[in-house]
N, C-alpha and C positions, 0 to 999 in steps of 0.2 A: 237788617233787611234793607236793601233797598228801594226806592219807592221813586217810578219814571212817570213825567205823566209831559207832555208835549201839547204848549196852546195855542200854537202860530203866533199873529200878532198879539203882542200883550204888552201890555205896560206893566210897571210892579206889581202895584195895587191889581191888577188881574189875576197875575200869577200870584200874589200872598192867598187870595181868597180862591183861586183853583188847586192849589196846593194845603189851603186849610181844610178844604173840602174832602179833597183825597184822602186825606189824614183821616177826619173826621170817617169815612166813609168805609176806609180799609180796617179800624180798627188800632189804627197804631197809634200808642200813644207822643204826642211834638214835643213834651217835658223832654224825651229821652234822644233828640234829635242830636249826633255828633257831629255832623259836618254838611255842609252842602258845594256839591262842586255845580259848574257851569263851564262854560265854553267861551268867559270873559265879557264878549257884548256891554254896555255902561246900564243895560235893562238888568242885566243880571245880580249885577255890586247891588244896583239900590236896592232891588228884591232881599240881596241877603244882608243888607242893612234895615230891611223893615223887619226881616223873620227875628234880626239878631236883637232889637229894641225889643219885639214885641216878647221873644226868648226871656231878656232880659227883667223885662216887667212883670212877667208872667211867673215867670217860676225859678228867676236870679240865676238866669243859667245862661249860656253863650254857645254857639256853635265853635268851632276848630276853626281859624283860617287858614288853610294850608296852600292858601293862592288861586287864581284863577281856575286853572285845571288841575286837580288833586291830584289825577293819576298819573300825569308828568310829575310832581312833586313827589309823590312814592316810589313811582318806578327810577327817577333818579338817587332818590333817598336809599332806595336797597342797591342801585349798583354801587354810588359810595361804597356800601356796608363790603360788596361783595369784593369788591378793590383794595379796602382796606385788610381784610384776611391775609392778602395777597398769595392764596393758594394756586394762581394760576386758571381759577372754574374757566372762566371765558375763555382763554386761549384753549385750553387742553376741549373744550365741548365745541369749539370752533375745529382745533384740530383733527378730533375725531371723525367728523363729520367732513371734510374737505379732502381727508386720506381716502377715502372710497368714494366719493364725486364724480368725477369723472375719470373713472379709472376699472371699467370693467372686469381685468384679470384681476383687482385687489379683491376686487364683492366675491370675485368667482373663488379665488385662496379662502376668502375668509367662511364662504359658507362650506367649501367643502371641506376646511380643516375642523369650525366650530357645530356642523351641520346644524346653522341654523343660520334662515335668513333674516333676523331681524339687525339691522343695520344703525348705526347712528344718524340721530335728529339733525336738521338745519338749528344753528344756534343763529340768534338775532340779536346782536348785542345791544341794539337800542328799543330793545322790545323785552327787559329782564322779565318782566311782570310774568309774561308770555313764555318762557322758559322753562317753566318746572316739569312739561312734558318732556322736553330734550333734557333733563337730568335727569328723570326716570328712569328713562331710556338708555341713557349712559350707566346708570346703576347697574339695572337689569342685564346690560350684556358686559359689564364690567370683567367677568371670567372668560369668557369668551375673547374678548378684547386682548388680556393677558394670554391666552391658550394660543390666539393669532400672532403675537410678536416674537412670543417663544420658537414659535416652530420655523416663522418668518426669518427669525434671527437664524435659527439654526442652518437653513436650506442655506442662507448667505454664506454663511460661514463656509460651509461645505462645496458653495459653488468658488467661494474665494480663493479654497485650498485647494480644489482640483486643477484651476488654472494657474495657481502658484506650481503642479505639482507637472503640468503638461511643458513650463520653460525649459 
């Protein structure tokens, strides 16, 4: 669960005791507290240096420091992961997506060949977090996709060979 709570100005000591409160207030229990991110600020470190003592006195437990902004440290941490596969996901979900961009006859080929218009996502490559609806989406019209290059291919094919056939 996540738990937001915004106090303006504050010094630590503010926010340990606006956020002991919260806690206190919501029902959740602080033993089982994994991480806490922030936005860097030097109000922020010493706050999660007070939560992390009093963590540690209390119930010999510690939060994760996963750095200043966790969600930069995860979302760079799974694109590693996803670099590392090296399956291509980012190009080929960039690719998809920029083949029918700006390219009105491609949308118009593809819906009239797959009759359907659902299209591929903008991929955002420094936004992986952000992503898994543009792989959905890539799933989902993954046959279609294929049904479109087939027939694509084919029309090629047939218009290469008629102008080979017209010399």
């Amino acid at each position: 669960m996540i738990f937001l709570m915004f106090v303006g100005h504050a010094t630590a000591e503010d926010m340990v005791h606006h956020f002991n409160t919260g806690v206190i207030n919501s029902g959740l229990s602080i033993k089982n507290m994994a991480q806490i991110s922030m936005d860097g600020p030097n109000v922020n470190w010493k706050f999660y240096d007070k939560m992390k003592m009093n963590l540690s006195e209390e119930f010999h437990t510690i939060p994760i420091n996963i750095g200043s902004c966790g969600i930069h440290t995860v979302h760079n941490s799974f694109k590693a992961g996803v670099v590392a596969t090296e399956w291509g996901t980012s190009s080929l979900l960039s690719s998809l997506y920029y083949h029918f961009k700006d390219s009105p006859a491609r949308r118009e080929d593809y819906v009239k060949v797959t009759k359907s218009s659902q299209l591929p996502l903008k991929f955002v490559s420094h936004r992986c977090l952000e992503n898994v609806v543009v792989s959905e989406r890539a799933l989902d019209i993954w046959r279609n996709i294929e049904v479109y290059v087939k027939v694509i291919n084919n029309d090629l094919d047939k218009h290469i060979q008629a102008k080979t056939n017209d010399r």
